[in-house]
N, C-alpha and C positions, 0 to 999 in steps of 0.2 A: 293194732290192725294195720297192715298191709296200705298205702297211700300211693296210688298210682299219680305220675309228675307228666309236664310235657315233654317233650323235647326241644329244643327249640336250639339249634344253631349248632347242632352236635353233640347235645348233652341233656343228660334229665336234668331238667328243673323243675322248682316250686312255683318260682316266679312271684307275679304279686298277688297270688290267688289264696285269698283264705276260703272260701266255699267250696264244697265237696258232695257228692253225692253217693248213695252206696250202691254197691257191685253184689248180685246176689247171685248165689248159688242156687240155679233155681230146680235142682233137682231135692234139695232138702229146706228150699226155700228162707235160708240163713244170709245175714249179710256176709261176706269174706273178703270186703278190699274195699275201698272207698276210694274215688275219682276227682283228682282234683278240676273244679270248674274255672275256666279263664277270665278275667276281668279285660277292659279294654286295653291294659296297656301290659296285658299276655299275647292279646291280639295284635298291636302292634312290635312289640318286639319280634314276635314269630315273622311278618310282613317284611320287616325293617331285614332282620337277619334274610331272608329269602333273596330281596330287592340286592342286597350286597353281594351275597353269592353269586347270583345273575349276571354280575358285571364281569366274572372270567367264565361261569360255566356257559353263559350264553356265545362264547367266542370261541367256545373249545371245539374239538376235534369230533367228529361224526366215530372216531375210532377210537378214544377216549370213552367217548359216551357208552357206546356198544362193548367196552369191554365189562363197564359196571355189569351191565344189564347180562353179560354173561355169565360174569364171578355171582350178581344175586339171585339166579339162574341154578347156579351150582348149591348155593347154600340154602336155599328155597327147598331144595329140593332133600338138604344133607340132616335138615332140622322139623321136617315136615311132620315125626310123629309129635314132638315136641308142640309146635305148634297146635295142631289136630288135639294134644290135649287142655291146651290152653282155653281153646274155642268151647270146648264142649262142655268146662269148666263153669264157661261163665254166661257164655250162650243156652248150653242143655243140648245140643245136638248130638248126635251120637259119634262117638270119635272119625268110623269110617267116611259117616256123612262129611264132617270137617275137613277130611284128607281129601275129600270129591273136591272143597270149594278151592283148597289148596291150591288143587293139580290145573282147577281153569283158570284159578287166576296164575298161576306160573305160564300157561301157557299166552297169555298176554304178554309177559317177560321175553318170551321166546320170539314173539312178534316184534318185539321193541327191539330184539339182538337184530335185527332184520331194517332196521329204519332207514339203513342207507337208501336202498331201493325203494322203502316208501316214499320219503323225501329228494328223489329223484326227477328236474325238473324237462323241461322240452327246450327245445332249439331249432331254430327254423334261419336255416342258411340264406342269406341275399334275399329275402322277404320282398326288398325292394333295391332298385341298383344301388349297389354298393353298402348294404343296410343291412343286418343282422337282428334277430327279435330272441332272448332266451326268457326266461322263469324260473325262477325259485322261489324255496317257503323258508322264513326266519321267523324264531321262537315268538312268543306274546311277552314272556316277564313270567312274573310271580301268578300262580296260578294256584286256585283252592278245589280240594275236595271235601263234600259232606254228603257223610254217608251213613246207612244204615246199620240196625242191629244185625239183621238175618244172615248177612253175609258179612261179618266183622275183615276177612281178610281178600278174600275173592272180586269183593266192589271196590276199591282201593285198590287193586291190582287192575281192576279194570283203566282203571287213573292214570297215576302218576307215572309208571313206567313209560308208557307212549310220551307224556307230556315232559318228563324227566330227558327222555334219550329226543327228543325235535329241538333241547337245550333251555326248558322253561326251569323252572323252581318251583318247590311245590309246598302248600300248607296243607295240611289234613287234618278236618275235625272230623274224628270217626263217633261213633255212638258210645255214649258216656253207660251203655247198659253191658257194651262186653268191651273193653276200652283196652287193654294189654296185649292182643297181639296188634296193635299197628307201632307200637312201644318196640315191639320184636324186631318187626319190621326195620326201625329208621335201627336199631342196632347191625341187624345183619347188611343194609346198606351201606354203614360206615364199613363195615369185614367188608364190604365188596368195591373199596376205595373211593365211595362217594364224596366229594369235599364237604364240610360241615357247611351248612344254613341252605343247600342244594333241597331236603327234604326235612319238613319239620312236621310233630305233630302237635296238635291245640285241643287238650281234652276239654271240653265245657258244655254247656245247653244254648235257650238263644241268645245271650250277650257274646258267646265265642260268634253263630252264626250272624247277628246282626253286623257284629265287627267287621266279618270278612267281605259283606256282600255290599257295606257301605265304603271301607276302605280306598280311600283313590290310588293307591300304589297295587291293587289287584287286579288282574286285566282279565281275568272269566274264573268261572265257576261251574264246576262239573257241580248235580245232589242227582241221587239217585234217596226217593222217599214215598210218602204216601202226596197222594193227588192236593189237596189242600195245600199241603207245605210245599211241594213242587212248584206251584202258581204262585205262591208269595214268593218264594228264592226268584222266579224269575222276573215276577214285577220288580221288586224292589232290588235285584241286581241289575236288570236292565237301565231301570231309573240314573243309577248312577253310573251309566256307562258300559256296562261290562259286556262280555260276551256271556253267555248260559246255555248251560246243556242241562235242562230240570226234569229227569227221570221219575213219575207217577206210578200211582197204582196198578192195579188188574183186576180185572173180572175173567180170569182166561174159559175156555170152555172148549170141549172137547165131543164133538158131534161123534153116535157109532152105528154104521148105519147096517142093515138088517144082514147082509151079505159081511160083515166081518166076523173074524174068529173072536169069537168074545172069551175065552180063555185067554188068549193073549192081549187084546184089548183092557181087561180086567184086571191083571196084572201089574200092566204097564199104568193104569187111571189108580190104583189102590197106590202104586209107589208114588206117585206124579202128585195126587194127593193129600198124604200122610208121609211121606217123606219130609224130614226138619220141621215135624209136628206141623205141617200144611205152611209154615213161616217164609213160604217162596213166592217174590214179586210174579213167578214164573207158575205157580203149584195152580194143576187142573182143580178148580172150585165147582165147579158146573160140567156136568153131562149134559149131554142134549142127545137123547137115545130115541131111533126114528124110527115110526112105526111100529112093528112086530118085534124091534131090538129091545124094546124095553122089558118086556113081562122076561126076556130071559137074561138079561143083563144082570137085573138088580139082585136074584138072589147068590149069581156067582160074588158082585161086587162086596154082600153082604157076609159071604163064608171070607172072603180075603181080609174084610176089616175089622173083622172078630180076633182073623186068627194074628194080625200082629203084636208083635210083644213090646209089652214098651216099659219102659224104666231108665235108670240114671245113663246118660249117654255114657259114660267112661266104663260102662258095664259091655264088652263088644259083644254082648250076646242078644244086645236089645237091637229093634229096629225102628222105634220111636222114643224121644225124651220128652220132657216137659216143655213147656211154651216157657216163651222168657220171663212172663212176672204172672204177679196175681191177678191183677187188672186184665191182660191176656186170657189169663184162662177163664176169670170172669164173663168175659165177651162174650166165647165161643159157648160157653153155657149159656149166655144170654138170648145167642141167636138160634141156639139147636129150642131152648124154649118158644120162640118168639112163632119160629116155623109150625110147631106144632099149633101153637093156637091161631094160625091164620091158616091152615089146614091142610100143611103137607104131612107125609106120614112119617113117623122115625121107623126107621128100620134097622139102625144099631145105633144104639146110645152112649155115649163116650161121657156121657156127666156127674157119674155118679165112681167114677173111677179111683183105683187108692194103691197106691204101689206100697206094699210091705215094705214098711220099716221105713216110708219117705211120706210120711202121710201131710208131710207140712209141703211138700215138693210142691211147685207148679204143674200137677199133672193134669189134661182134661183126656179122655180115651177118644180114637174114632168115632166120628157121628156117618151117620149116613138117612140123608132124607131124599122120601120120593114122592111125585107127584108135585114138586114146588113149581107155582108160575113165577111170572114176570112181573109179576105189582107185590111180589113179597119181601119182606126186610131183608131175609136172609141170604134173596137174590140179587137185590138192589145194592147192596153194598159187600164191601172189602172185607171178608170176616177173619183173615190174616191165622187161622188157626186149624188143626184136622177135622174141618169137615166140608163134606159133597153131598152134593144135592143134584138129583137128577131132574132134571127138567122133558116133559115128553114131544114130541113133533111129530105132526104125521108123514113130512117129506121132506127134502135134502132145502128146497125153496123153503119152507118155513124154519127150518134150522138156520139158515142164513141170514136171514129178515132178524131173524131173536140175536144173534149176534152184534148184527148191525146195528142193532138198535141200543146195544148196549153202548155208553159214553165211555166206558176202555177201550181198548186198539191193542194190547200188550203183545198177549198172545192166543193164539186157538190152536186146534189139531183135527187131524179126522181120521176113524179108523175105517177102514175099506177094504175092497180087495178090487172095486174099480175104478181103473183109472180113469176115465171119463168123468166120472162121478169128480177124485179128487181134484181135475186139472178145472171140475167147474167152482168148485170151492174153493182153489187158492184163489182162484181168478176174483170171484164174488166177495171174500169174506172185503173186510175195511178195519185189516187188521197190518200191526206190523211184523211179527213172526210165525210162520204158520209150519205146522208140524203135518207129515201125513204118514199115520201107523208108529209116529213119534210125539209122544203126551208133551215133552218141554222141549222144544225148538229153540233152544239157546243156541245162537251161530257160534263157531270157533273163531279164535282170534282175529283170524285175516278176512272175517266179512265182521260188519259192524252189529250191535246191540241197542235196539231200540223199538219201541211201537207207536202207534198212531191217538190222534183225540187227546182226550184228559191221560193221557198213558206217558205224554209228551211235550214237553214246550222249552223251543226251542229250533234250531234245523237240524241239528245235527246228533247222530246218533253214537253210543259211545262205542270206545276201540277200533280196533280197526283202519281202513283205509279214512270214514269219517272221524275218528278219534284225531289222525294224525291231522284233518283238515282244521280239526275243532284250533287245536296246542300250538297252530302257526298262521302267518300271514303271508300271501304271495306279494312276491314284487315282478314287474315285467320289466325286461329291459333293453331298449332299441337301441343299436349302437351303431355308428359308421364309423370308420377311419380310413378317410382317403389319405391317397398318395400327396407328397408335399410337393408334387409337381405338377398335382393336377388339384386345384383349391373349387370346392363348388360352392358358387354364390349361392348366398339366402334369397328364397321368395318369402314375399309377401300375402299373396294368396294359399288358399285351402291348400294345403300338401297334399297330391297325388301320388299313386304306388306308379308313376310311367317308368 
């Protein structure tokens, strides 16, 4: 069987890792590779090699840098089905799905070919006689990401490109559950004349994590995960110094209020939903349908969630696959039970589902539940799998309040057709991404990725203008140089700008 290695200084390795865990196909629910797990001193070797590299890439050329990010730019883009079926292999998503995460996280690459003018600093002429004031931002060192299953290649491009082109080094512990395309990854970086120990990957669970966030040669730590593990990465990184950016859960929700086209609203919440079997930190979990929009909502919602086809992602004719493990689908059958007996209604059942000829598969079908409140298991927490639940409101101010009150920030939406309406709801919600007539609000590259609450901990949000803040440190710097014919004495007292 198939033995997935690190990387670690430009090269697969074993290292000293005898532990492994397996890689499952989760559309036939067979194991097909096994993941080698890192020991501590896989963990330091990966650091050590970073920390070395850092010593010429951090001094290099802002045009150097930007050419990588072009070349893997080009090859991102040259090997995309390839990858697309790597993901869905090992993930279950459906291949097109995988070429979506592709394409957003290339276009972080595309930001990063762009860094000059992010890392571009001020200058403020004769400040004070004869005085000059400038700034600029220089890299941190060796920097770690850990990341998630759902986005095996997309959250990792959210990463290291920004933190790679500001001139840091980077470790990546990607998710030991779909673990080979970030494998890909540090190959096509090398094709795109990265120097070795510049990008390393450290396949493991939490002795890889533990390693990285204790480490004293690490200077921050991107994760992007579920809320619990997000608060521990940032205690216990911060503990020991580090910087942190710890990306949490969501509860997102998507308000639709009585004047919306609910054909198009319904579309857009059926994809938003059950798109990547619902496995998006970003996927509408919750309607909140106001007033009179409800009774006509739910049976459009309900012909859309029937009629999707789902089966092995690498089949393009599907538009749902199976969740990533058993456990997974376990859940979400947990929680479409759970709703029932605390007294929402099912109105499409996704539990009893069996894809011909994949009967071992991780498959659970769409759910759809109505009438759920707010003191329900199914609402209270992260059910990470395809199903939605509508929640009812009588008014725009109660749909706010139910948001608000939820402890995620991620994201929301609103569908509408007034603006009035919307401009009071981006304004109200106490969220960090808000969509309006757009179910997943994920910003493009050149604005940042992040929400509010348990959604967040940390300041800073990833990619972007805040990405590039995260990956560097300002220096400011006051200079004179008078003339050697005119020498100006030191004071003593408080320096004035006269």
């Amino acid at each position: 069987m198939k033995t997935i290695q690190h990387w670690i200084d430009g090269a697969a390795t074993s290292g000293a890792s005898t532990r492994t865990a397996p890689v499952w196909d989760p559309a036939t629910g067979r194991q097909q590779a096994a993941v080698l797990l890192a020991e501590q001193a896989d963990v330091d070797a990966a650091v050590a090699a970073a920390a070395r590299a850092f010593e010429s890439w951090g001094d290099s050329s802002l045009t150097k840098r930007t050419r990588v990010m072009f070349s893997l730019r080009e090859l991102l883009a040259r090997h995309e089905d390839e990858m697309a079926r790597i993901i869905a292999a090992e993930h279950g998503k459906v291949v097109d799905d995988a070429k979506g995460e592709i394409v957003r996280g290339r276009e972080v690459v595309e930001y990063a070919c762009g860094i000059i003018s992010a890392l571009k600093g001020g200058y403020s002429d004769q400040i004070s006689t004869g005085i000059d004031t400038f700034d600029f931002r220089q890299p941190l060192g060796v920097v770690a990401g850990i990341t998630p299953f759902n986005f095996p290649i997309m959250v990792p491009l959210w990463m290291h490109p920004i933190a790679i082109a500001c001139g840091n080094t980077f470790v990546l512990k990607p998710s030991e559950r779909d673990p080979s395309v970030s494998d890909f990854v540090a190959r096509l970086y090398a094709d795109a004349g990265l120097p070795d120990g510049v990008f390393n990957v450290l396949h493991g669970d939490k002795t890889a994590v533990d390693g990285l966030l204790d480490h004293p040669d690490v200077e921050a730590v991107s994760f992007v995960g579920s809320t619990p593990i997000a608060r521990y990465v940032h205690e216990r990184a911060t503990a020991s110094g580090k910087r942190v950016q710890a990306l949490g859960g969501a509860k997102n929700h998507a308000v639709v209020m009585p004047d919306a086209d609910l054909e198009f609203a319904a579309d857009h919440l059926t994809a938003a939903a059950f798109g990547s079997a619902g496995q998006r930190c970003m996927a509408i979990s919750a309607v909140v349908a106001v007033g009179e929009a409800a009774d006509a909502l739910v049976p459009v919602l309900a012909d859309k969630a029937k009629a999707i086809k789902v089966g092995p992602g690498q089949d393009a004719t599907n538009e749902m696959g199976p969740v990533i493990t058993a456990q997974a689908r376990d859940r979400v059958v947990s929680f479409v039970g759970s709703g029932e007996e605390q007294g929402a209604v099912v109105v499409v059942d996704g539990r009893d589902l069996e894809v011909e000829g994949h009967q071992e598969g991780f498959f659970v079908g769409p759910s759809l539940l109505d009438r759920v409140t707010a003191d329900m298991d199914v609402y209270r927490q992260e059910v990470f799998g395809p199903l939605l639940v509508v929640v009812r409101a009588a008014d725009l101010d109660e749909a706010i309040a139910l948001i608000n009150a939820n402890p995620y920030g991620n994201g929301t939406a609103i569908f509408t057709g007034d603006g009035e309406v919307a401009r009071r709801f981006q304004r109200g919600v106490t969220v960090g991404m808000i969509g309006v007539n757009v179910p997943i609000p994920v910003p493009m590259s050149h604005y940042s990725f992040g929400g509010w609450k348990d959604s967040l901990f940390g300041g800073d949000h990833i990619h972007g203008p805040e990405g590039v803040h995260f990956y560097t440190r300002a220096k400011v710097v006051t200079s004179r140089w008078p003339h050697v014919d005119r020498s100006v004495a030191a004071a003593f007292d408080f320096p004035t700008h006269g």
